[in-house]
N, C-alpha and C positions, 0 to 999 in steps of 0.2 A: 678346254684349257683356260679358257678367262673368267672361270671361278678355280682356280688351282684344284681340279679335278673334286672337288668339292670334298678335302679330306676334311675340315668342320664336319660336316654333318657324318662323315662317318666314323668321325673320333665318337663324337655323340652319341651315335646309335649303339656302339660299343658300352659308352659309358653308361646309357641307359640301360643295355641285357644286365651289366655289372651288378649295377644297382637292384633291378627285381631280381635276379638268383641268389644274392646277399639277403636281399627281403625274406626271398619265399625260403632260403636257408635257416635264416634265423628264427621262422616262424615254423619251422616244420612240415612246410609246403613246397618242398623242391624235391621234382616228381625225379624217379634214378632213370627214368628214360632219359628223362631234358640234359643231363648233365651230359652226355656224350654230345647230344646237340649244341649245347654253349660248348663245348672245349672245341667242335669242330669250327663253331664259328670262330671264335678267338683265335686259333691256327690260322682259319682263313686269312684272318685279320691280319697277325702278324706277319705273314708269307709276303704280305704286300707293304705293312711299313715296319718290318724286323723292330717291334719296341718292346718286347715284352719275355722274349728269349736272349737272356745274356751271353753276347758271343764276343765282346770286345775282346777280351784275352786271348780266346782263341784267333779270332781276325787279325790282333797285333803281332801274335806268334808268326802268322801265315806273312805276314807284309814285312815282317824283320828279317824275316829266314829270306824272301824274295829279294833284299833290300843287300842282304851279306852275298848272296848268290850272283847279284849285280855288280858286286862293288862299292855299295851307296853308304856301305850301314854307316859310313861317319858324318851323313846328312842328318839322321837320327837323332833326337836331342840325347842328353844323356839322362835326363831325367826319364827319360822313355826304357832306354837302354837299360839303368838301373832297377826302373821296376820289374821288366822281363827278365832280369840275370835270375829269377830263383825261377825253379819247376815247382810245380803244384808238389808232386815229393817232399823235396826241400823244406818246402813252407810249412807242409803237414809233419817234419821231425822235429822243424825248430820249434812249432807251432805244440810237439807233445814233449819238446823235452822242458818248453814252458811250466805247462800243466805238471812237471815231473815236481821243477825247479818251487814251483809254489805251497806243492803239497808238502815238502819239505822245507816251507818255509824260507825258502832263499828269495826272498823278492827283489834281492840286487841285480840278481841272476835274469829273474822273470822281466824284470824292467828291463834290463838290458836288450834282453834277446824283442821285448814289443817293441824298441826302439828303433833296433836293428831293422825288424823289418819294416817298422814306418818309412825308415829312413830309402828301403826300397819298394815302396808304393805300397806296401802289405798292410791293410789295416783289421786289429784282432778285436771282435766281441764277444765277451764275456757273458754268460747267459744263464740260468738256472737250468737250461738245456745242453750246456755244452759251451766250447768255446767253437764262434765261426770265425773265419776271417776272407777277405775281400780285396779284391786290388782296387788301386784307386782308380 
C-alpha cells in the first residue's frame, strides 16, 4: 500500500504492450495468435481500473434510477438530470431526422436539433463515416 499498489508501473506495462502491438501492426508483424493474448490482458487490465470500457452512461442511468427510487433524484444536479432526459433511442431519431434535415438542405433545422442536444449533454460528430455522437 505505500507505493499506491504500484498502479505506475502498471499503467506502464500497459502502455508499453500498446505500443509493440501498434508497432508490430503497423509493420505487418502482429502474430493472430497474440491478438487474443493482448485483448485478454487489456480485459484483465481494465477489470481492475475500469478505464478503457465506457460505462458512465450506463452507471449514471443505474445511480439516477437508484436515486428516484430513494427519493434523492432532487439532490441531482440538473445539469445531470438534463443530459439523462434523452434515451439512446431518442438521440438516434433526433440524431437521423438531423441527417434527414441536412440532406434537404434545412440547416436551420439541423442546427437547431445539434443545439438542442448540446444543450442536453449530447454531443454530434460529423464524419465521412457517419454521424456519431456522445454524452458529455
Amino acid at each position: 500500500m505505500a507505493d499506491d499498489l504500484n498502479t505506475a508501473v502498471a499503467r506502464a506495462a500497459v502502455f508499453d504492450l500498446i505500443r509493440a502491438a501498434n508497432s508490430a501492426m503497423d509493420s505487418g508483424k502482429l502474430l493472430a495468435g497474440n491478438v487474443s493474448e493482448i485483448e485478454a490482458v487489456l480485459a484483465s487490465f481494465d477489470g481492475v481500473f475500469a478505464v478503457l470500457t465506457d460505462r458512465d452512461a450506463e452507471l449514471t442511468k443505474a445511480a439516477l434510477a437508484w436515486a428516484e427510487k430513494e427519493g434523492k433524484l432532487d439532490q441531482a444536479s440538473p445539469e445531470l438530470l438534463a443530459t439523462m432526459s434523452l434515451s439512446d433511442e431518442e438521440v438516434d431519431k433526433l440524431v437521423a431526422e438531423r441527417t434527414l434535415a441536412k440532406k434537404q438542405r434545412n440547416f436551420a433545422r439541423a442546427d437547431a436539433i445539434r443545439n438542442e442536444l448540446l444543450e442536453k449533454g449530447i454531443i454530434i460528430e460529423d464524419s465521412k463515416e457517419g454521424v456519431r455522437w456522445k454524452r458529455k
